[in-house]
C-alpha positions in Angstrom: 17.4 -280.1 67.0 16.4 -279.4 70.3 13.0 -277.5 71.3 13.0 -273.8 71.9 12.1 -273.0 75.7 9.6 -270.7 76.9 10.6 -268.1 79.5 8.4 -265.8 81.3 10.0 -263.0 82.8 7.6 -261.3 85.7 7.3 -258.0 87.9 5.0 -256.3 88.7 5.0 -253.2 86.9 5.5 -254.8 83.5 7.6 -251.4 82.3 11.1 -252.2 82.7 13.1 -255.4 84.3 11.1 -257.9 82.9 10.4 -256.1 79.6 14.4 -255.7 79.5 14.7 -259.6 80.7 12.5 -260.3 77.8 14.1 -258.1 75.1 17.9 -259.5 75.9 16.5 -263.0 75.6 14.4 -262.5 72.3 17.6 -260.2 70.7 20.4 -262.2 71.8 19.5 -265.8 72.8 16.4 -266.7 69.9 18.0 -269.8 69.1 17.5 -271.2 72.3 14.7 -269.8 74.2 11.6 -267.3 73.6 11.0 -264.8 76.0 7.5 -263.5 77.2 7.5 -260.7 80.2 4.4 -259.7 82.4 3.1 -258.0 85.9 0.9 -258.3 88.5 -0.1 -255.2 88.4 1.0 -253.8 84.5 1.8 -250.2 84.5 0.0 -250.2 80.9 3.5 -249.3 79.0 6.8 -249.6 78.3 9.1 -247.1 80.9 10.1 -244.7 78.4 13.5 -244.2 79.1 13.9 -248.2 79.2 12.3 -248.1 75.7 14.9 -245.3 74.3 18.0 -247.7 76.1 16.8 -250.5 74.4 16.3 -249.2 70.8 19.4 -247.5 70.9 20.7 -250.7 71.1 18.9 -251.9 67.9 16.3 -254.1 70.1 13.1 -255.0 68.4 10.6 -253.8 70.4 7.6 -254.0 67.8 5.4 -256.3 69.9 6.7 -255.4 73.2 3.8 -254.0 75.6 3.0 -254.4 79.3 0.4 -256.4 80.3 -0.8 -258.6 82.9 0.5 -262.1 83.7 -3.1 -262.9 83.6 -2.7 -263.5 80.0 -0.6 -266.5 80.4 -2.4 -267.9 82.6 -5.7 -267.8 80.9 -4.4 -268.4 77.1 -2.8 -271.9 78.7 0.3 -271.0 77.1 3.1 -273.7 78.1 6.2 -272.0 79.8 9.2 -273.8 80.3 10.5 -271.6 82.8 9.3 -268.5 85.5 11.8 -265.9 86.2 10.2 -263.5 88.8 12.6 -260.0 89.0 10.7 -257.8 91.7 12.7 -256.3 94.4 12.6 -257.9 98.3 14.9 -255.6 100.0 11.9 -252.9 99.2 8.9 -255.2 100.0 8.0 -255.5 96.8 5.6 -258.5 96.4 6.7 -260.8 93.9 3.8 -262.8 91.8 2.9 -266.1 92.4 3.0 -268.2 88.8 0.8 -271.3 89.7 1.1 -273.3 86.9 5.0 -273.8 88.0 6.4 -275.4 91.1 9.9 -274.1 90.9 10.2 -270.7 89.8 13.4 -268.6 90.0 13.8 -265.4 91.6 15.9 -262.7 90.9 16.3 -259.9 93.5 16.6 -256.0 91.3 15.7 -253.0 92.4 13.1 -251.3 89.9 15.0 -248.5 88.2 11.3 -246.5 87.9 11.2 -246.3 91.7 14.9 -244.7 91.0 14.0 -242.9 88.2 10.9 -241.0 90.4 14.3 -239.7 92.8 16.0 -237.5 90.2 15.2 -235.5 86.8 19.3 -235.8 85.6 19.2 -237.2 82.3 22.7 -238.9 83.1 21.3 -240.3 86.4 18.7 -242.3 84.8 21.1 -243.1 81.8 23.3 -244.6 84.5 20.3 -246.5 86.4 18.9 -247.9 83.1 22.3 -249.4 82.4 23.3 -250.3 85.8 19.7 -252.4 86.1 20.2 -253.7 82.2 24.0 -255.1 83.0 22.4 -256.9 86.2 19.9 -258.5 84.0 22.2 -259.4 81.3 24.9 -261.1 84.1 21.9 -263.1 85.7 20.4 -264.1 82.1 23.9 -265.4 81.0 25.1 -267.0 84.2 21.4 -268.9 84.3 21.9 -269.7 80.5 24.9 -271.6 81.2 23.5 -273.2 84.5 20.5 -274.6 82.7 22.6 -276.7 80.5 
């Protein structure tokens, strides 16, 4: 049998691609890897309306909180894998991870910067799924390129 892989999913906020990078990995993948998310600069929670998305899709969110990356780094915990998600085409900064020499990067926009644009509850509905089937292609296409 082999090993389970560690995968840490970073942003900078913390509130909603990683913690959506992590949840798809830890509900859907478990067998193979075990996902961790964090941020540069952690918002201190979960994006609501991420939250509600993700429950109503029966995602386990008990442990789930947003923190900083800082925790990995001083805990020593062994990752197998870095996936930074921040978004360049904004300037958004992405983390360096310096326990890794290859890290992967993932270009998405942050759906709270969108969600801070409008108040329609059909809008956001539509951004929170638009950014969660982005994540979901990328985390299946780079499941069956790592093998």
């Amino acid at each position: 049998m082999s090993k389970i892989k560690k995968i840490l999913f970073v942003c900078t906020g913390n509130s909603a691609r990683s913690i959506i990078a992590e949840s798809i990995i830890n509900n859907n993948f478990r067998n193979q890897f075990i996902a961790f998310s964090a941020g540069s600069n952690p918002s201190g929670k979960i994006n609501p309306y991420i939250k509600e998305y993700l429950e109503e899709r029966k995602f386990n969110l008990a442990n789930y909180y947003s923190k900083n990356f800082d925790e990995f780094l001083k805990n020593d915990i062994d990752i197998d894998y870095v996936i930074t998600v921040c978004n360049n085409a904004n300037k958004e900064v992405c983390p360096v991870w310096p326990k890794k020499k290859t890290i992967t990067h993932w270009d998405i926009a942050d759906p709270v910067e969108k969600f801070k644009k409008t108040k329609n509850k059909d809008k956001i509905n539509l951004i929170t799924e638009e950014t969660y089937n982005i994540i979901n292609k990328k985390i299946k296409h780079w499941i069956k390129n790592e093998k």
